[in-house]
C-alpha positions in Angstrom: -3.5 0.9 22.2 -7.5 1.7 21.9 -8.0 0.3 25.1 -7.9 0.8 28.9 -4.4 -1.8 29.7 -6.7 -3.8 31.5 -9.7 -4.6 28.8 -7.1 -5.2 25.9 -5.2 -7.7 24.3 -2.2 -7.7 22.7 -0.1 -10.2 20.2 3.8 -9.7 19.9 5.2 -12.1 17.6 7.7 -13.9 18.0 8.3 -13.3 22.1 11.4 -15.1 22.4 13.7 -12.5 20.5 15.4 -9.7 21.8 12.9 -6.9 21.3 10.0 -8.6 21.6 10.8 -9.6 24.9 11.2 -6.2 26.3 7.5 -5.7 24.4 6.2 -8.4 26.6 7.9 -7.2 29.7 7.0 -3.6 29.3 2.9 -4.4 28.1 3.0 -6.8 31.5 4.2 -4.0 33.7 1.3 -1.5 32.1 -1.4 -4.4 32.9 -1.7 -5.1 29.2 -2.7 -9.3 28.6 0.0 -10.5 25.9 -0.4 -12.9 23.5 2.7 -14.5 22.1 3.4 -16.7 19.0 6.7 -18.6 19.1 7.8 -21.6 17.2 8.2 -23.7 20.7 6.6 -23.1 23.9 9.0 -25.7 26.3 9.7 -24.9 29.3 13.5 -23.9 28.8 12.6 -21.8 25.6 10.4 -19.0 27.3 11.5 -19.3 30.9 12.6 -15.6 30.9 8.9 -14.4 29.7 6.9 -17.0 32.0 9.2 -15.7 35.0 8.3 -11.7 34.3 6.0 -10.6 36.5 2.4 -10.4 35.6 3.2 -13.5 33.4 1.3 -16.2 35.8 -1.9 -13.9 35.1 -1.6 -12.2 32.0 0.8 -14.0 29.7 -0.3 -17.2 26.9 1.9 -18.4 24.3 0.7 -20.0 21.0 3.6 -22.1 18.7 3.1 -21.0 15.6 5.0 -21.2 12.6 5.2 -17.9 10.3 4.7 -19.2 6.9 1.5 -21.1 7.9 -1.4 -19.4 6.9 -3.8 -18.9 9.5 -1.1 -19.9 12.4 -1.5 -16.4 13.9 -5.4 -17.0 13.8 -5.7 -18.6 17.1 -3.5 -15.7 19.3 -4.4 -12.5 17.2 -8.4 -13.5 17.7 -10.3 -10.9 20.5 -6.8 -8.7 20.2 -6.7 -5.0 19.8 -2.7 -4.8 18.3 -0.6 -6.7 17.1 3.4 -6.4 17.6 4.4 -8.0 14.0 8.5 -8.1 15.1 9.2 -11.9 13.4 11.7 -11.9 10.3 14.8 -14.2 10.1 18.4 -12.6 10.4 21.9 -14.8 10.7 25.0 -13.4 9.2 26.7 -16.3 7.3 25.2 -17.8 4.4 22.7 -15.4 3.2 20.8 -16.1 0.4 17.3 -15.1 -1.4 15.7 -17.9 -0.5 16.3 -18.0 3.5 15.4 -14.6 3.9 12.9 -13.2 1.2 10.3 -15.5 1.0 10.0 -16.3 5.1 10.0 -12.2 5.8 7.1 -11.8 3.2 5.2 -14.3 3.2 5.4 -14.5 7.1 4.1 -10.9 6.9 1.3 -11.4 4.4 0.5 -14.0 6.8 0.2 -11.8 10.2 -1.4 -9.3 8.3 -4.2 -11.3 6.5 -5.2 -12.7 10.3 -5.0 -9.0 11.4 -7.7 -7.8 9.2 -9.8 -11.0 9.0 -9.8 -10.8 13.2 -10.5 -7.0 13.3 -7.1 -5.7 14.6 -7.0 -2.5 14.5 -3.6 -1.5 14.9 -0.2 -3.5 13.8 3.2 -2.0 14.9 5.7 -4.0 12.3 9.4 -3.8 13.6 11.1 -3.1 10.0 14.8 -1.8 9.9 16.9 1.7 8.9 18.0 -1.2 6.1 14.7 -0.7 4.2 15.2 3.0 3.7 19.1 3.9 3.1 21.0 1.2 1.1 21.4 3.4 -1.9 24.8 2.2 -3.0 26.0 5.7 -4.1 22.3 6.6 -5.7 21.6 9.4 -3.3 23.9 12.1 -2.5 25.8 12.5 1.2 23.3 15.5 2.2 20.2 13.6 1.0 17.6 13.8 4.3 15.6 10.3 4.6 11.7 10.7 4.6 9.2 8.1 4.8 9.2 8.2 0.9 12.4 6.5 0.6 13.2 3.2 0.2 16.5 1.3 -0.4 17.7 0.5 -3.9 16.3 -2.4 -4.7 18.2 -3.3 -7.9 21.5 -2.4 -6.2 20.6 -4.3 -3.2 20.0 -7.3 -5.8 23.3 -6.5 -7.2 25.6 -6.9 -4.4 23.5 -9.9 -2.5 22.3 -7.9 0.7 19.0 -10.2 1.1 18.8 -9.3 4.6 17.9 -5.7 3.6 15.8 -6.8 0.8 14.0 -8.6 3.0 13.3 -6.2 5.3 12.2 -4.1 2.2 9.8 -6.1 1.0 8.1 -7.0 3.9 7.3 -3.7 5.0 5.9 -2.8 1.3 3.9 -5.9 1.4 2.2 -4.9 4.9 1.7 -1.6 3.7 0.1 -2.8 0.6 -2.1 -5.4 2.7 -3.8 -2.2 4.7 -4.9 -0.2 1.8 -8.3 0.1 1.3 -9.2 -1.6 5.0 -9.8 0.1 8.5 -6.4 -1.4 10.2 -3.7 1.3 11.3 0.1 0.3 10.5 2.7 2.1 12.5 6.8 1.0 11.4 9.6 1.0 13.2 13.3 1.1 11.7 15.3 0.8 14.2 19.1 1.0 13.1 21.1 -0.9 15.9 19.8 -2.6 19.1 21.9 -3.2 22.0 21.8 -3.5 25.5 21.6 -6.8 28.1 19.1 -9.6 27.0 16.6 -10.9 29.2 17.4 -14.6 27.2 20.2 -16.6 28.2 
């Protein structure tokens, strides 16, 4: 990203998870050094990213904790991109509170060290559940641009907080770039599967 893989510097968030961690395995194996963020750095937590190869040389982890503002501050600084990829997700026991204000604010947060650092490129892992939870609102044939965006009312109205979530926290990241020189490429991936590199 806007650099030769050996001159830059680049921040996934939140290593330990199951995307991230290929991120950090495939930006070793192009020669890329990786800063990570991650709530705990012992041993046992990030032995399957400090045993990849190129990790000795080219690998540092920061704990960092996602609502914090300024937490990021420390890994993001002398970066070139930033892999934003950090949002909770559990399946029982979903409420507003768990998932709303940790996905947003922990955005807000990523981005604000992002443009205070001089990033200039964030790639924010969002989901397919920010665009196409209608509830009926949009016909079968409707095609899904980058202009759409779930229902927000409806997803209020049946309790999907996870998708709201997701929502919100890509809006908010999109609204933190306006009017500032940092690029912001989404992804919205629908399902991820495949062996972990975790235990």
């Amino acid at each position: 990203l806007l650099a030769a893989p050996d001159s830059a510097r680049l921040c996934p968030i939140l290593p330990s998870r199951y995307i991230s961690s290929y991120v950090v395995k495939i930006l070793l194996e192009e020669g890329y050094t990786v800063h990570g963020t991650t709530r705990s750095t012992a041993p046992e937590k990030v032995k399957h990213l400090t045993s990849l190869p190129g990790a000795a040389e080219r690998l540092k982890l920061f704990e960092a904790d996602l609502l914090n503002e300024g937490a990021y501050d420390a890994a993001i600084a002398g970066c070139v991109g930033v892999f934003h990829m950090a949002s909770p997700f559990f399946l029982a026991d979903q409420t507003e509170e768990s998932l709303i204000p940790p996905a947003v604010d922990g955005t807000k947060n990523v981005m604000a060290s992002c443009i205070k650092l001089g990033v200039k490129k964030v790639v924010l892992t969002s989901s397919t559940a920010a665009v196409y939870v209608q509830y009926g609102a949009k016909p079968p044939e409707h095609v899904y641009t980058e202009e759409d965006w779930s229902n927000e009312e409806a997803m209020r109205a049946h309790n999907f907080w996870y998708a709201l979530s997701k929502q919100l926290a890509e809006q908010a990241a999109w609204s933190a770039v306006e009017g500032t020189d940092l690029a912001l490429v989404t992804m919205n991936p629908c399902l991820v599967v495949g062996p972990m590199l975790q235990p």
